[in-house]
C-alpha positions as a printed Julia matrix, in Angstrom:
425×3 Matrix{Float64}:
 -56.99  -12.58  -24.62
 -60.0   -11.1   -25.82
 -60.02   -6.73  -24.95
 -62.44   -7.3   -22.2
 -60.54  -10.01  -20.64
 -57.19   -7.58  -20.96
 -58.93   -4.95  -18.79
 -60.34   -7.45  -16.31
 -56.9    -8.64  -15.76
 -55.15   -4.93  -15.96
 -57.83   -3.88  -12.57
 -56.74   -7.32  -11.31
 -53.42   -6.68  -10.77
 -53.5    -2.3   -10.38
 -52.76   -2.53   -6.93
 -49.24   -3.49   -7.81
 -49.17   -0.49   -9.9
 -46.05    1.76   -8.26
 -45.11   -0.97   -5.92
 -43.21   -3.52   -8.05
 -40.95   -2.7   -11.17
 -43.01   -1.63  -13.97
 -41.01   -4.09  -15.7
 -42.0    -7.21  -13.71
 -45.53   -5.89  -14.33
 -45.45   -5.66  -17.84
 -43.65   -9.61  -18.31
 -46.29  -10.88  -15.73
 -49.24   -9.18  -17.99
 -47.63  -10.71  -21.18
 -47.87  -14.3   -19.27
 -50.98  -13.96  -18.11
 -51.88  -13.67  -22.09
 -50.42  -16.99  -22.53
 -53.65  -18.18  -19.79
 -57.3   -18.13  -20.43
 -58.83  -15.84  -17.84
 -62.38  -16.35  -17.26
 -65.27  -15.23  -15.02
 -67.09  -17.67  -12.57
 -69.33  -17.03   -9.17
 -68.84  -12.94  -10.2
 -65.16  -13.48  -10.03
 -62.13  -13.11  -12.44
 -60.13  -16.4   -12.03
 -56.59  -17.27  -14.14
 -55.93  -20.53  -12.82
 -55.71  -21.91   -9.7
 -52.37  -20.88   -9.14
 -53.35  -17.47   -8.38
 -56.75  -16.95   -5.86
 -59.84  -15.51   -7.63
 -60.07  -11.88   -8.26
 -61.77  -10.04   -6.3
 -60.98  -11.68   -2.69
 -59.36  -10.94    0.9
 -56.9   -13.98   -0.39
 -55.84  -12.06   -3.71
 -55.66   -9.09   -2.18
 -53.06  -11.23    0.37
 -50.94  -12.14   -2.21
 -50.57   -8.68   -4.6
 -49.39   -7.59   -0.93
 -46.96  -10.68   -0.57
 -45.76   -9.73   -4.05
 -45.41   -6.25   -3.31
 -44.05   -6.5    -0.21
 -41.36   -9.33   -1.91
 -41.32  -11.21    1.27
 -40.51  -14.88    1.96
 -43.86  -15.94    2.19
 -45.61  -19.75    1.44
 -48.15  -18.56   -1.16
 -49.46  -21.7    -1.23
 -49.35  -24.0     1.53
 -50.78  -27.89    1.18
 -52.35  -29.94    3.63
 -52.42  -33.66    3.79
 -55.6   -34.18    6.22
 -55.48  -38.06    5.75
 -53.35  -40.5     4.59
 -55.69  -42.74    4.34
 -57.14  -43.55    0.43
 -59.32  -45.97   -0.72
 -57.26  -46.36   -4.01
 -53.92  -48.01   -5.06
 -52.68  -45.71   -7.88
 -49.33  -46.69   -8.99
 -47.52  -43.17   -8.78
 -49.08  -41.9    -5.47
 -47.21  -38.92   -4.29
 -47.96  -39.6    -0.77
 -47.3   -43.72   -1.09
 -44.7   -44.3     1.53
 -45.42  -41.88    4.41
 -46.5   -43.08    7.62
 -47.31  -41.65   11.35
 -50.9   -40.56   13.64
 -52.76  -38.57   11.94
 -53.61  -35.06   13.4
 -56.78  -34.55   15.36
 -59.27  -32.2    13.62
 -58.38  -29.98   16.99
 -54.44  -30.21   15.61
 -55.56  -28.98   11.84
 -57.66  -26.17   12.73
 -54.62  -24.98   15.25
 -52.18  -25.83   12.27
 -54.48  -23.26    9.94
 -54.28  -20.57   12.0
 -50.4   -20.68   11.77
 -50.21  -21.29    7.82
 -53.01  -18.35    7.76
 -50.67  -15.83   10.02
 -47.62  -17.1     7.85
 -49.38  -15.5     5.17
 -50.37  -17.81    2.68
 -52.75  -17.08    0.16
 -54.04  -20.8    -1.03
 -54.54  -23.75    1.07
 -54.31  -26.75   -0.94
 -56.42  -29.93    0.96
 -55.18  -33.36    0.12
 -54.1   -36.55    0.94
 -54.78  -39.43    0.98
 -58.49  -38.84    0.19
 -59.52  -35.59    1.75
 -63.48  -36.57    1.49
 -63.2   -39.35    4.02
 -62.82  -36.39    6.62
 -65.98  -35.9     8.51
 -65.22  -32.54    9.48
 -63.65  -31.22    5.86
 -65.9   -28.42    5.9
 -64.91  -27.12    9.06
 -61.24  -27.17    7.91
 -62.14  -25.39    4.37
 -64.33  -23.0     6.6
 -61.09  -22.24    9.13
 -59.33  -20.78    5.74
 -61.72  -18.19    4.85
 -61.5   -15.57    4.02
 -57.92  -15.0     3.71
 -56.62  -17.97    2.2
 -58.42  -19.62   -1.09
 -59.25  -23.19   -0.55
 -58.86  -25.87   -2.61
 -59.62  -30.14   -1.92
 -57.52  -32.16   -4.43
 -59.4   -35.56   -4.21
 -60.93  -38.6    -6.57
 -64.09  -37.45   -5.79
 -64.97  -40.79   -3.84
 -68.33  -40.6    -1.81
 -69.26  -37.34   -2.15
 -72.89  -36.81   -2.12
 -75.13  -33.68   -3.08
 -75.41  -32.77    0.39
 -71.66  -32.68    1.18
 -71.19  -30.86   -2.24
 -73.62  -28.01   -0.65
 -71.73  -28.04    2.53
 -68.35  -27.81    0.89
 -69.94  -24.9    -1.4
 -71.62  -23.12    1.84
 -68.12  -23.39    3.76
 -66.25  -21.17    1.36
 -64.39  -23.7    -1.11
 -62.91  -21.99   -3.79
 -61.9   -25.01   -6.2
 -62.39  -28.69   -6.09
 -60.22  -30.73   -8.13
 -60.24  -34.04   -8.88
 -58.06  -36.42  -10.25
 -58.32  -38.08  -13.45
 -56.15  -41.17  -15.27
 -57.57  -41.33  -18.5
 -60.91  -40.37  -20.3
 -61.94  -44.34  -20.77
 -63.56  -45.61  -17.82
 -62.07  -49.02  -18.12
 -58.27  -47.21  -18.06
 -58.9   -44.55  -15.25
 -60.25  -47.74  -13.04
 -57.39  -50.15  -13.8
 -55.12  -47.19  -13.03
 -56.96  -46.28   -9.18
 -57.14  -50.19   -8.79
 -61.12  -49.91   -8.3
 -63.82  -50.51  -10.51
 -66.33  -47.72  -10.34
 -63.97  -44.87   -9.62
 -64.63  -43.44  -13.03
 -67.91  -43.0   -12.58
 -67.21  -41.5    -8.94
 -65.11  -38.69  -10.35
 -67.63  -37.87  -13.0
 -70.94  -37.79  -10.08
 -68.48  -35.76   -8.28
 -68.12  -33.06  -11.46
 -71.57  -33.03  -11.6
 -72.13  -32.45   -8.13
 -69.91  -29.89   -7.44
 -71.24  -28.25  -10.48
 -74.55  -28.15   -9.33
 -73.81  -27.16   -6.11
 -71.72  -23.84   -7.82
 -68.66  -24.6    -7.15
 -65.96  -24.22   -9.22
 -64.22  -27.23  -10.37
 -61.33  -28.69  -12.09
 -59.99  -31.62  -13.18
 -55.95  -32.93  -13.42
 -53.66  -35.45  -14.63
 -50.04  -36.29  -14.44
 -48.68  -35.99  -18.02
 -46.27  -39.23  -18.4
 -44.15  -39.19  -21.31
 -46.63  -41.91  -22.8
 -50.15  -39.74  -22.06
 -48.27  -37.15  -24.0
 -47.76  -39.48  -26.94
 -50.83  -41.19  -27.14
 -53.11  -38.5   -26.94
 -55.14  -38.74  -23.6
 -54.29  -35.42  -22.53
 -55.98  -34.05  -25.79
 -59.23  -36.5   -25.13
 -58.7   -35.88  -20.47
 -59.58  -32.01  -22.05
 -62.66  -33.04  -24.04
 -63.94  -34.99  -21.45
 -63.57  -31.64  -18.7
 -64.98  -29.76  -21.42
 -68.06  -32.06  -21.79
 -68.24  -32.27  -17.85
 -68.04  -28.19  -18.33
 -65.15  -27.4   -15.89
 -62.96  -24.65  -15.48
 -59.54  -25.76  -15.32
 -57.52  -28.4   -16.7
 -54.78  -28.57  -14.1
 -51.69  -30.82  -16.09
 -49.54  -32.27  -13.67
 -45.27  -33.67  -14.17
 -44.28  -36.65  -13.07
 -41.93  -36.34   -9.99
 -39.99  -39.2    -8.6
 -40.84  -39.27   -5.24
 -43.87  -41.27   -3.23
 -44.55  -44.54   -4.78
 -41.67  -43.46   -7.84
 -39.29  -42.48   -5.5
 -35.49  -42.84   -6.72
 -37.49  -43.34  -10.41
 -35.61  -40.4   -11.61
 -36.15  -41.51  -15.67
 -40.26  -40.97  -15.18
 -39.58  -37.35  -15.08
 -40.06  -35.47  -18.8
 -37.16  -34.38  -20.67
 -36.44  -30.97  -22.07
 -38.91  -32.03  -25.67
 -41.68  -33.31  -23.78
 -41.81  -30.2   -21.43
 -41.92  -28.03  -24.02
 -44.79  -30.27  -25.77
 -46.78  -29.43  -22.38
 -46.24  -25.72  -22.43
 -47.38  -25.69  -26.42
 -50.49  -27.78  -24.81
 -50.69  -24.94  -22.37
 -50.61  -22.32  -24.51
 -52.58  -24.09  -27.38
 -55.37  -24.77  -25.8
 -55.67  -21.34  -23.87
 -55.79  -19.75  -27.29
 -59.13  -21.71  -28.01
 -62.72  -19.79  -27.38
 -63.8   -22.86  -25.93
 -63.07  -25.09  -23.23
 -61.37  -25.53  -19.69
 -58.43  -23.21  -19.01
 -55.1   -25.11  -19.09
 -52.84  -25.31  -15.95
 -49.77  -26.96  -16.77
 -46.79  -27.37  -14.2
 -44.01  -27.59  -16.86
 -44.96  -24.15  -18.23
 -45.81  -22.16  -14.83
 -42.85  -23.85  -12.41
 -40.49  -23.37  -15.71
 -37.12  -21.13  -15.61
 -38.93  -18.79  -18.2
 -41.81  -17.9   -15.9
 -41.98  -18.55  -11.89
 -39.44  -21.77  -11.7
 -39.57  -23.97   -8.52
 -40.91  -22.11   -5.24
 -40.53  -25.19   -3.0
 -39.97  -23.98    0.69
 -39.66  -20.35   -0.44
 -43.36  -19.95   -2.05
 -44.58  -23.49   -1.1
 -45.05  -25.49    1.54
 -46.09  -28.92    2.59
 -47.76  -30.26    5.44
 -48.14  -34.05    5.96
 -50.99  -36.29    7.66
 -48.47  -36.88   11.04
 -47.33  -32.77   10.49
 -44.29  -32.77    8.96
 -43.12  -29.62    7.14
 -41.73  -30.72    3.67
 -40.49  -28.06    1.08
 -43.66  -28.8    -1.22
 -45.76  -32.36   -1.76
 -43.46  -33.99   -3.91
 -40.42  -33.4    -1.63
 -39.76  -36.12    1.13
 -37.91  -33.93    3.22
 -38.76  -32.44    6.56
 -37.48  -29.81    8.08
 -39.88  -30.05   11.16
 -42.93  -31.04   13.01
 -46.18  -29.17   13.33
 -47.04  -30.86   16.95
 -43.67  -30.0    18.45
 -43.09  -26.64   17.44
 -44.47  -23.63   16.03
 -44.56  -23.45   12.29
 -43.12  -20.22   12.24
 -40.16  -21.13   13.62
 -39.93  -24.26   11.05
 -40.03  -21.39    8.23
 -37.88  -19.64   10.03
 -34.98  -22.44    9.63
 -36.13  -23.7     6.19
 -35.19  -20.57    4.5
 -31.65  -20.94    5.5
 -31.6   -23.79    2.75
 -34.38  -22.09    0.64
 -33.33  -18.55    0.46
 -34.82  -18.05   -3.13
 -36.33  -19.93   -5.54
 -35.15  -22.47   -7.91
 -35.15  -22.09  -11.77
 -35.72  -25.71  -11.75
 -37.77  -28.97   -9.85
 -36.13  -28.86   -6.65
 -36.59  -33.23   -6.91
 -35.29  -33.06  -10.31
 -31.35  -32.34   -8.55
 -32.61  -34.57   -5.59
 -33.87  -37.69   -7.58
 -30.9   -39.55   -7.95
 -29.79  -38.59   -4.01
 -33.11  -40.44   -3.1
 -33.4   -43.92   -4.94
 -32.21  -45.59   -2.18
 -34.59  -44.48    0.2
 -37.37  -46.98    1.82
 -40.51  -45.71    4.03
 -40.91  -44.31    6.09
 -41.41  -40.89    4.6
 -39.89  -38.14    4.8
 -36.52  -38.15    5.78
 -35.75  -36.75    9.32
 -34.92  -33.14    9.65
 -31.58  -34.08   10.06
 -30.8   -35.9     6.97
 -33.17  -33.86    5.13
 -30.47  -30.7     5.58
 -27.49  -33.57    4.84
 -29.41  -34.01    1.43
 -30.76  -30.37    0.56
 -28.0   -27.85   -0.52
 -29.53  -24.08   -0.94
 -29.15  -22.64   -4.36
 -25.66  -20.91   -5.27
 -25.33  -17.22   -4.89
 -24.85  -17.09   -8.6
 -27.18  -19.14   -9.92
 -29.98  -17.43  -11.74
 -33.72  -16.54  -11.02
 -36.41  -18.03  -12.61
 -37.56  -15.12  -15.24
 -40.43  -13.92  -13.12
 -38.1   -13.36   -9.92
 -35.5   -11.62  -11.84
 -37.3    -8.98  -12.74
 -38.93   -9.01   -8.79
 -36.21   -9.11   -6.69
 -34.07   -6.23   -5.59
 -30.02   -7.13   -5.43
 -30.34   -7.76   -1.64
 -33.22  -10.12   -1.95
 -31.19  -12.55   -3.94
 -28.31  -12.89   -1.78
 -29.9   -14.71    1.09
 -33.49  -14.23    0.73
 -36.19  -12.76    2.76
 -38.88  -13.85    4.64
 -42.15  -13.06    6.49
 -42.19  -14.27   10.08
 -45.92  -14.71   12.02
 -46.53  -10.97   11.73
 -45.14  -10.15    8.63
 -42.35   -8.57    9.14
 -39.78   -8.53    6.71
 -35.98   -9.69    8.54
 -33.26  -11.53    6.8
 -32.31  -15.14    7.28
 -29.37  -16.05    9.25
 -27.46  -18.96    8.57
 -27.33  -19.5    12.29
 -27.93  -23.63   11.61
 -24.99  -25.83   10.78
 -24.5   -25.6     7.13
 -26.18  -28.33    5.5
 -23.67  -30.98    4.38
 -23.47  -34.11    1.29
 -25.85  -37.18    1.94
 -23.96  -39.9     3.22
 -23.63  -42.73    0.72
């Protein structure tokens, strides 16, 4: 990082000063050099895993930090399954159920926002064909950051103002390849191409900050699209280049081989970290590198958490487990539970143990609570902390975990559910 980037990020994160170890300080400043820092809107943004500097939601989470508690940083939001595309790996290919009213989602906000998260993540389906998006971005501000993953399908200048004027923080869109003919194949629509790039432009002109992703299969790796998907954000002049891993789960559930092995994770993080060492160009947000065991590992149901289209409470997006539902009982008290099996986080993809457990399975998605807890085991006593959490966590923390109820408070978790058991064959 350039010396005026280093003290930009050094006031960033000063409020942890005396209130973590100086030791988990010092590693997390020596990752963040690995990133590409920049300014947009008058604000310091990383990436888009962390909430843009200075803001009520960063604030939120130096204090979540700080405080170590059990708390869903992030928290996603399908709003719709509904999509007007066919893509062949679709995360969310399987699930079914009502969707919530927009009455159900703003109450549902309220509850992620008192759980304390500091990002809500809006997807789907395809958020955009919500008529009342913006008041559901609106209902997060100003202490949560939020974010609409979508394909950028029928948005107009107008909504792109709206969206801008309602507090987004990021809009993302999805991308399959930099050649038109590829990406539409891929979505199963011609024209989507061309959507996703009016939609850059859009958003761009409208001043909000955008960023574009795509899932890095072993063969995008090898063929170079990643390296041209960059170009292509950096000619549309985004922000972020958000690098996704294949997970088996959704439409590849059970497809345990599409996952990347140990060489082509670490060709990701040397993308990661390649590319963030350029002058020019989108910051790079790769998964493999930020959810790996040398930096913050898997936070699924301890850091994350995953709301679908009907309300179920999964772990994270790419889990299909649930552990409850949003219209029959508080979410609190569905964190509560869930930390009995997520007391910590995971060094590794929680659906990288669980892919093999779930080839068998058939929608509807997700499994029921109860064979959700048959198929989830919590992480050993012994087993080690991702990097970043060792350093965090006192002794006492790692033994059962900790969490942050409705108000904050920090309590421990008692097992007081029946231990979760083996998946029956």
């Amino acid at each position: 990082m350039r010396l005026i980037t280093t003290l930009q990020v050094m006031r960033m994160f000063a409020r942890m000063a005396g209130r973590v170890p100086a030791g988990h300080l010092l590693y997390l400043l020596r990752q963040i050099s690995r990133e590409k820092p920049h300014r947009f809107g008058g604000r310091t943004r990383i990436n888009t895993f962390f909430p843009p500097c200075p803001s009520p939601a960063f604030d939120r989470f130096c204090d979540a930090v700080a405080g170590r508690r059990r708390v869903p940083y992030s928290t996603y939001i399908a709003v719709t399954g509904n999509c007007p595309f066919s893509c062949g790996h679709c995360s969310y290919a399987g699930r079914e159920g009502s969707p919530l009213t927009g009455r159900q989602w703003l109450d549902v906000i309220g509850q992620v926002k008192r759980l304390g998260t500091c990002t809500l993540g809006l997807t789907g389906g395809e958020p955009l064909l919500r008529d009342d998006l913006e008041e559901l971005v609106a209902a997060a501000s100003p202490e949560m950051a939020g974010i609409i993953f979508t394909t950028g399908h029928g948005l107009t200048a107008g909504r792109a103002r709206r969206l801008a004027r309602a507090g987004v923080a990021c809009v993302t869109i999805g991308l399959e390849s930099a050649d038109a003919a590829v990406h539409d194949r891929v979505r199963g629509a011609a024209g989507s191409f061309a959507a996703a790039e009016r939609a850059a432009r859009l958003c761009r002109d409208a001043g909000i900050y955008t960023a574009v992703s795509i899932m890095a299969t072993r063969e995008r790796i090898a063929d170079g699209t990643l390296e041209r998907v960059y170009e292509l954000g950096e000619r549309w002049a985004v922000g972020e280049f958000r690098v996704l891993s294949p997970v088996a789960t959704g439409a590849m559930v059970g497809c345990a081989a599409v996952m990347l092995n140990e060489t082509e994770r670490r060709a990701v993080i040397e993308f990661h970290e390649s590319h963030n060492r350029r002058r020019r160009g989108p910051a790079v947000a790769a998964f493999a590198r930020l959810e790996s065991p040398e930096l913050f590992g898997c936070g699924a149901g301890y850091h994350h958490l995953f709301i679908d289209a009907s309300g179920k409470v999964c772990p994270c997006d790419l889990t299909p487990l649930s552990f409850g539902d949003v219209t029959r009982e508080p979410l609190a008290e569905i964190w509560r539970r869930m930390g009995a099996w997520f007391p910590r986080p995971r060094r590794a993809c929680l659906m990288a143990s669980l892919a093999e457990k779930t080839g068998g399975l058939a929608p509807p998605l997700p499994l029921c609570r109860e064979r959700s807890e048959q198929c989830c085991r919590p992480p050993e006593p012994d087993e080690p902390l991702p990097e970043g959490y060792r350093r965090l966590l006192r002794p006492s923390d790692r033994q059962i975990g900790r969490r942050g109820d409705a108000d904050h408070d920090v309590l421990e978790v008692q097992r007081d559910d029946r231990p979760p058991g083996r998946q029956e064959d």
